[in-house]
C-alpha positions in Angstrom: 8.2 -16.4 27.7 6.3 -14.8 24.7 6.8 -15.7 21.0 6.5 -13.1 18.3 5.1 -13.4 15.0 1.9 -13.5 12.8 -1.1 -14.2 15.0 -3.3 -17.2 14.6 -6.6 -17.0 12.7 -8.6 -17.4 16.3 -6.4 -14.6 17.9 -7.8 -11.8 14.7 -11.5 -13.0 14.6 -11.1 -12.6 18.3 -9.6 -8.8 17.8 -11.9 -8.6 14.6 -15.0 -9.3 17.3 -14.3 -7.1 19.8 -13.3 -4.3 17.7 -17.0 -4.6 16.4 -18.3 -4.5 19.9 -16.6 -1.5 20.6 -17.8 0.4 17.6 -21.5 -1.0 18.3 -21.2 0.3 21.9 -19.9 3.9 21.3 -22.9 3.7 18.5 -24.9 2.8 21.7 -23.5 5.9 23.5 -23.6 8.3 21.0 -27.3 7.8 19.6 -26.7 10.2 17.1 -26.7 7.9 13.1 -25.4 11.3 11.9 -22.3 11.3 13.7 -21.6 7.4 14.6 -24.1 4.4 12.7 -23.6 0.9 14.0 -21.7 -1.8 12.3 -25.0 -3.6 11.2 -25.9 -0.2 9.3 -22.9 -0.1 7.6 -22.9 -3.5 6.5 -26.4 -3.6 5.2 -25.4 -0.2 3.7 -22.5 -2.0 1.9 -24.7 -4.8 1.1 -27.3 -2.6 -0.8 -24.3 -0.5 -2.4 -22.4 -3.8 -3.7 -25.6 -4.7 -5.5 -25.4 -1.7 -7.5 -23.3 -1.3 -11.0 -22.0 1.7 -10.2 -20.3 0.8 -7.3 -18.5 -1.9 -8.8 -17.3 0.2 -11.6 -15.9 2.7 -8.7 -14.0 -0.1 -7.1 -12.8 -1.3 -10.3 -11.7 2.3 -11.1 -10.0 3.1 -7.7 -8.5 -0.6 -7.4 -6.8 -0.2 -11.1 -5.3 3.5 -10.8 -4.0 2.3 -7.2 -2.8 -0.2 -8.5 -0.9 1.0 -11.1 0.8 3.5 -9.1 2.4 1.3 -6.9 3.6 -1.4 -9.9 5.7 1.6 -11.0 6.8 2.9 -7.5 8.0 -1.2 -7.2 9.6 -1.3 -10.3 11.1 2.2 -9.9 12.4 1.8 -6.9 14.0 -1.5 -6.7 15.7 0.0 -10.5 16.9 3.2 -8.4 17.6 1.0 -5.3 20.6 -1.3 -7.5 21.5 1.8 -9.5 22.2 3.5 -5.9 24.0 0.5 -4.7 26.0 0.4 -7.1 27.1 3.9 -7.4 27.2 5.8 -4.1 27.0 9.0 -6.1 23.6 8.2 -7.5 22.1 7.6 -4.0 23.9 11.1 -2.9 22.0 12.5 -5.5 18.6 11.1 -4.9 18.8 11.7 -1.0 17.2 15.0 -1.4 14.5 14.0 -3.5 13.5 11.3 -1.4 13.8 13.3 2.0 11.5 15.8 0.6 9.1 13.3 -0.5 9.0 11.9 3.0 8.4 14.6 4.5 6.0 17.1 2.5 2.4 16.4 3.6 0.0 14.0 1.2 -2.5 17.1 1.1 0.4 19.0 -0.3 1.8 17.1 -3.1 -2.2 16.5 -4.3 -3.0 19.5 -4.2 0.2 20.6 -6.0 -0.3 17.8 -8.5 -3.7 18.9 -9.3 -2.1 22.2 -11.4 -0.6 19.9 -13.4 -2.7 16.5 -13.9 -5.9 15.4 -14.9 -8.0 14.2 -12.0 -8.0 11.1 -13.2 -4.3 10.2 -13.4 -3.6 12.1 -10.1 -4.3 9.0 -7.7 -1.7 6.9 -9.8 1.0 9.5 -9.7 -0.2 10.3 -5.8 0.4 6.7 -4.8 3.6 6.2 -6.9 5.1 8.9 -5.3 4.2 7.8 -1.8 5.3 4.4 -2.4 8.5 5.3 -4.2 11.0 6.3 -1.2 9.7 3.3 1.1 10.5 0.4 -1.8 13.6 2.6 -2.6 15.1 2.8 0.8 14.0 -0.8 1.9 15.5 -2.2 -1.3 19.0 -0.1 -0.7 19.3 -0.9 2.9 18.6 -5.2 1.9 21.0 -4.6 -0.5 23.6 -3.1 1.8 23.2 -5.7 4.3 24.3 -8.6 1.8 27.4 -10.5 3.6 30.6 -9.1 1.9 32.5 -12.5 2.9 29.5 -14.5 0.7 30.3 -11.9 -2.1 34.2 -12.4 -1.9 33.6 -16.2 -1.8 31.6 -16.0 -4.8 34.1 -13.7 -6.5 36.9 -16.1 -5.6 35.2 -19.3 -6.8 34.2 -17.1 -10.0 29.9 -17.5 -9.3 27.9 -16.7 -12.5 26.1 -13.6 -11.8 22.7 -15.1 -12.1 23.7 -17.6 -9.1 25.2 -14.5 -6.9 21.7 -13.2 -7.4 19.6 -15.9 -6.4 21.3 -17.5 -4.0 22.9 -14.7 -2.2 21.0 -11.3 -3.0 18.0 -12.9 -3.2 17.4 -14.2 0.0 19.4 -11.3 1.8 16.3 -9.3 -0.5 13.4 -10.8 0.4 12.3 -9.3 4.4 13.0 -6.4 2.9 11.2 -5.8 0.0 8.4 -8.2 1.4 7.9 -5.5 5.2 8.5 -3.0 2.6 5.4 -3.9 0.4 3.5 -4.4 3.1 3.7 -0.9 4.7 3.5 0.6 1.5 0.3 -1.0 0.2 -1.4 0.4 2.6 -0.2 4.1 2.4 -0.6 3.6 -1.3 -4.3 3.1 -0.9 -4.9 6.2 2.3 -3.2 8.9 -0.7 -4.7 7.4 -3.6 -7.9 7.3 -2.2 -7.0 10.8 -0.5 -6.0 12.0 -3.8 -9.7 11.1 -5.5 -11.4 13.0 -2.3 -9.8 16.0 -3.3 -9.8 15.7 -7.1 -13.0 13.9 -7.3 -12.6 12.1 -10.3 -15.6 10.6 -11.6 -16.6 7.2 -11.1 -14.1 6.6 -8.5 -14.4 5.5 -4.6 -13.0 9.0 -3.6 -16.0 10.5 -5.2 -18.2 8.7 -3.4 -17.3 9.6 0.2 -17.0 13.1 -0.9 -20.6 12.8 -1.6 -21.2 11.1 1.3 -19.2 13.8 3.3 -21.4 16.5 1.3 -24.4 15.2 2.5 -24.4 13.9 5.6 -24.6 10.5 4.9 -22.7 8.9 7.6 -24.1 5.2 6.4 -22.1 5.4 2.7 -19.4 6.9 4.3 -18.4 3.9 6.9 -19.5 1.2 3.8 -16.8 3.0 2.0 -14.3 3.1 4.8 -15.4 -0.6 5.0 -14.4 -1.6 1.0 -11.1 0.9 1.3 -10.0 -1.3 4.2 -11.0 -4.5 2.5 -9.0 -3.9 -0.9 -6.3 -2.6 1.1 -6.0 -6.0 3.4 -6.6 -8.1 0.2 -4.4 -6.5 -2.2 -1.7 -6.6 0.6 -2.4 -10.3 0.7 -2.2 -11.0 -2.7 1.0 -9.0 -3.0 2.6 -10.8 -0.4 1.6 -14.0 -1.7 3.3 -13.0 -5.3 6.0 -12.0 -3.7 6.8 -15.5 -2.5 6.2 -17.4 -5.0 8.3 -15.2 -7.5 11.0 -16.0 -5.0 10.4 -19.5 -4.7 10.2 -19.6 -8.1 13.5 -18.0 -9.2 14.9 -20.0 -6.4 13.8 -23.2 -8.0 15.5 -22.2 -11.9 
């Protein structure tokens, strides 16, 4: 019989290794640093980079407007989410919106976006808008789900509204909005840095893998995949992490 849920540490520094050995051995195969450098290349590429001011200053830069964009996509959404809930005719009217943002291409909306933003603001508005229709929807759906006998037994026994919410919203909440953060960190991170590729604001991460795309240099361009990927697993983390212990903290009051 198999179990399901998070693998142990061993099981990912396993996956972690031989995900390394494959990238070292099509390095091997291709022999070409133009087209494929081997993990040790980036790394000591990343190394050399992280010792630099500049390239804190871009991560700083990136990891703030990111960032930001998805605060206000979380807020927004779960704000939407109980307005929806609570009037059917609100969440008829947002449908369309949030279908079309689902569906138009990243590319699309950035390079719409860029008519009417600064470059610099464009990756926060970029990653709120990606991030808005998954914390919406997620939030909606938990909210939906919540057991209308627990309701009605509340409503009978006259529950404070304060105790409906932690005790029966709450917890009903919580996959939810936690899967939902999860996917969405991520996305949040491919268009915002997406977004800074194509506007090339200055001083940001997306700048400098369009220089690295500009010329050739296949080394900063993997030592920059390497920190995107990094922030996005450590800001999902840390998210995650808040997440739980605002619940357990409401849940303690």
């Amino acid at each position: 019989m198999t179990t399901t849920g998070k693998l142990p540490s061993w099981a990912k520094a396993l996956s972690i290794f031989l995900a390394l050995w494959v990238w070292q051995l099509a390095a091997w195969l291709v022999q070409s640093h133009l087209l494929l450098v081997s993990p040790w290349t980036a790394l000591v590429r990343l190394a050399t980079l992280s010792g630099q001011g500049a390239f804190w200053l871009a991560v700083s830069h990136s990891l703030g407007r990111i960032l930001l964009g998805f605060a206000l996509a979380l807020v927004t959404g779960i704000f939407l989410a109980v307005v929806s809930a609570r009037w059917h005719l609100v969440d008829t009217l947002f449908w369309p919106y949030m279908a079309a943002i689902k569906a138009t291409p990243v590319a699309s909306f950035i390079i719409l976006c860029l008519i009417w933003l600064d470059s610099r603001s464009l990756s926060v508005f970029i990653s709120f808008l990606m991030v808005l229709p998954i914390i919406y929807t997620s939030v909606l759906q938990g909210i939906r789900s919540t057991d209308i006998q627990l309701l009605e037994m509340a409503a009978v026994f006259k529950v404070s509204r304060w105790r409906r919410l932690v005790y029966i919203y709450l917890p009903q909440l919580r996959p939810f909005l936690v899967a939902s953060c999860t996917v969405a960190t991520g996305l949040a991170w491919k268009a915002g840095i997406a977004a800074e590729v194509i506007g090339i604001p200055s001083g940001t991460i997306g700048e400098r893998l369009y220089q690295a795309k500009v010329y050739l240099d296949t080394g900063d361009l993997f030592a920059w995949t390497i920190v995107v990927v990094g922030l996005s697993i450590l800001v999902d983390k840390a998210i995650v992490q808040g997440l739980d212990r605002l619940f357990a903290f409401v849940e303690s009051r």
